[in-house]
C-alpha positions in Angstrom: 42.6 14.0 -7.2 39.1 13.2 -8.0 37.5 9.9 -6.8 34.2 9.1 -9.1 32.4 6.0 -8.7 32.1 4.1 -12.2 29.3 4.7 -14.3 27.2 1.8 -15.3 26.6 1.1 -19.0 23.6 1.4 -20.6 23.6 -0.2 -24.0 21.4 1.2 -26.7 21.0 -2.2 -28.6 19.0 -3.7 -25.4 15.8 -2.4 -24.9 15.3 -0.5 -21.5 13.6 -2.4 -18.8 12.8 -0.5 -15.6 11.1 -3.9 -14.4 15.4 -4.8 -14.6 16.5 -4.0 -11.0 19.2 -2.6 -12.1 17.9 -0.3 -14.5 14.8 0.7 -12.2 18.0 1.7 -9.7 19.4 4.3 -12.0 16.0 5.6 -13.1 15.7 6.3 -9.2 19.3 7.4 -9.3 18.4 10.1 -11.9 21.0 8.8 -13.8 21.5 11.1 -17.4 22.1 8.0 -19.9 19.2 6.5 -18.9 17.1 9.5 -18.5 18.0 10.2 -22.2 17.2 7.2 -23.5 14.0 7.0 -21.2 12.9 10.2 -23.1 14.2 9.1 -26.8 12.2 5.8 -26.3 8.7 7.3 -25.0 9.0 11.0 -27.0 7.3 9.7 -29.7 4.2 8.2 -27.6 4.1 11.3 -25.4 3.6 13.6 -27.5 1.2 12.2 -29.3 -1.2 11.7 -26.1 -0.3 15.1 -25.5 -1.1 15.9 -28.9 -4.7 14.6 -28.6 -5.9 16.9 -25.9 -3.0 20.2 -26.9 -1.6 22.0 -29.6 1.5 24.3 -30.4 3.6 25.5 -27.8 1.1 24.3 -25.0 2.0 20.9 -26.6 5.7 21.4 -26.4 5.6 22.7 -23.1 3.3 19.9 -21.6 5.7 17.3 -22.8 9.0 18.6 -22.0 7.9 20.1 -18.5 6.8 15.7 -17.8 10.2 14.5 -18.5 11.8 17.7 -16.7 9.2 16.9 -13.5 10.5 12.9 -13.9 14.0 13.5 -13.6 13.6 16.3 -10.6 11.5 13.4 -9.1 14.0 10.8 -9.1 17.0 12.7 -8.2 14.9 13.9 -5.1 14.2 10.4 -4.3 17.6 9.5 -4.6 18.5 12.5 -2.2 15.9 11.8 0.5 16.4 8.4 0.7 20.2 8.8 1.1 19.2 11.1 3.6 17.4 9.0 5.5 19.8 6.5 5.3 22.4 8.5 6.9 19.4 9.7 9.5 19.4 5.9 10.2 22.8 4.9 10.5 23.6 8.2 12.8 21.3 6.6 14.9 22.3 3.5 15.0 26.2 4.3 15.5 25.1 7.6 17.3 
């Protein structure tokens, strides 16, 4: 038997809001739906900044290697601070 906690919905019709608590918690979550449509809602934007300064495969590699550094970022978040919430709680039941 596998146990899973449920996944929260993101619906595409609603614009995403990481000033929405909940939202913001499964950006730091490193959650794949909204990692997706964090990166088919700024693509556009971020490769055109990108596109101002680089060109080609520099370009491409730039852009992708951002969104790839964002989500490594947020799922180590995720991981330290459950980390340290275990660090804490070990020492408070210890």
């Amino acid at each position: 038997m596998v146990l899973a906690l449920p996944l929260p919905i993101i619906f595409a019709d609603q614009p995403l809001d990481l000033d929405d608590e909940s939202q913001r918690a499964l950006f730091h979550a490193g959650n794949r739906a909204l990692m997706g449509r964090l990166y088919q809602e700024s693509y556009d934007g971020v490769d055109a900044a990108v596109g101002r300064v680089l060109c080609g495969a520099d370009r491409e590699t730039v852009v992708h290697d951002l969104y790839l550094s964002v989500s490594r970022n947020c799922r180590g978040r995720a991981a330290a601070v459950a980390r340290r919430a275990g660090c804490v709680a070990r020492s408070v039941h210890g």
